[in-house]
N, C-alpha and C positions, 0 to 999 in steps of 0.2 A: 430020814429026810425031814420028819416033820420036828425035830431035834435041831436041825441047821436052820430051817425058819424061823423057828422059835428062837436063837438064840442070836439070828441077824435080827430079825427085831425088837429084840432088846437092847441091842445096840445102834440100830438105825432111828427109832424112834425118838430118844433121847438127846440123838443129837443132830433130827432134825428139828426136833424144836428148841435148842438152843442155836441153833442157825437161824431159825425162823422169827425170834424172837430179840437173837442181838444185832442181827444183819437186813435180814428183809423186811420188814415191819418198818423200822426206825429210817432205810434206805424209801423206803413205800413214800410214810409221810413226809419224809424230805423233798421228793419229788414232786410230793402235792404243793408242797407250799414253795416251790421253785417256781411252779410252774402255774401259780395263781390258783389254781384248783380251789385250795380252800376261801381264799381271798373272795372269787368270783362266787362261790355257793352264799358264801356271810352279803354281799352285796345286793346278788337274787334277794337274799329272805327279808335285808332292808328294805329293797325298791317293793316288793310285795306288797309290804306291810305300811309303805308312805300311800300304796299307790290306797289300796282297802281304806286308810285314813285319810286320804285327799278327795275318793268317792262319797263317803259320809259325810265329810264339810262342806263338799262342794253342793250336796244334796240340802243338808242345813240353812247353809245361804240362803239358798236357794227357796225354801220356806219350808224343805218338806217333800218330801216322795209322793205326796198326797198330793201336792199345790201343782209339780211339775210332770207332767206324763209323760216324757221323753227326757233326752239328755238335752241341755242346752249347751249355746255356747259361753253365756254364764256359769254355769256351771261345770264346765268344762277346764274356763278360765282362768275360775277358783281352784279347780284341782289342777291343772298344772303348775300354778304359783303356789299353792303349797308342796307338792314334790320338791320341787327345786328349793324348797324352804328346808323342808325336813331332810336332804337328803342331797347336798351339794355335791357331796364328792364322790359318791354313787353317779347323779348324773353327769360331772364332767368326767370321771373316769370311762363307763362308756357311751361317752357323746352321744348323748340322749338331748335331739333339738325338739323345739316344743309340739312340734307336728307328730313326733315320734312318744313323747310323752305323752299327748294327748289319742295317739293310737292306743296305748297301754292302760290309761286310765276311763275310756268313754264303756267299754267294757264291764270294769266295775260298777260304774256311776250308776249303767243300764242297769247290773243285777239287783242293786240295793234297790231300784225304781222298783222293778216286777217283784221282789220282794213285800214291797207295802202293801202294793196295790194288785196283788192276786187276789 
């Protein structure tokens, strides 16, 4: 018995992973990038990373995490006009209006404030 196990898996093994490796793997990422998957993850880590750099500037304007205690809506301003600067096709792609921007980015702007000024 333990002879016929032995010797289906050495032949199942084998050729599950050349199934695994020329079929479902390369069939997987096709699917990701059909279906925006990966598209949509690179877009996230852009808007992320405009929104973290539109908090900063917007703070800098602004004279400083020191100067402003709160979010303004200077500051605010400036970071949604840089978003849409750094990163247009992100936001027309998903129709990110500036109200919606400005949802995403007052967040940040906050953390970099309590950041300074802890």
């Amino acid at each position: 018995m333990d002879n016929v196990l032995d010797i289906t898996l050495a032949i199942v093994l084998p050729l599950l992973a050349t199934v695994l490796t020329t079929i479902a793997i390369p069939a997987a990422i096709a699917w990701l990038k059909a279906n925006n998957v990966i598209k949509d993850e690179a877009r996230a880590n852009l808007l992320q990373s405009a929104l973290e750099n539109a908090a900063l500037t917007a703070i800098a304007r602004a004279g400083g995490a020191r100067v402003i205690p709160a979010v303004t809506s200077d500051a605010t301003g400036a970071a949604i006009a840089y978003v849409k600067s750094s990163v247009p096709d992100t936001v027309k792609t998903l129709g990110l209006s500036d109200s919606k921007i400005a949802d995403l980015v007052v967040p940040h702007i906050q953390r970099q404030i309590d950041r300074v000024t802890r």
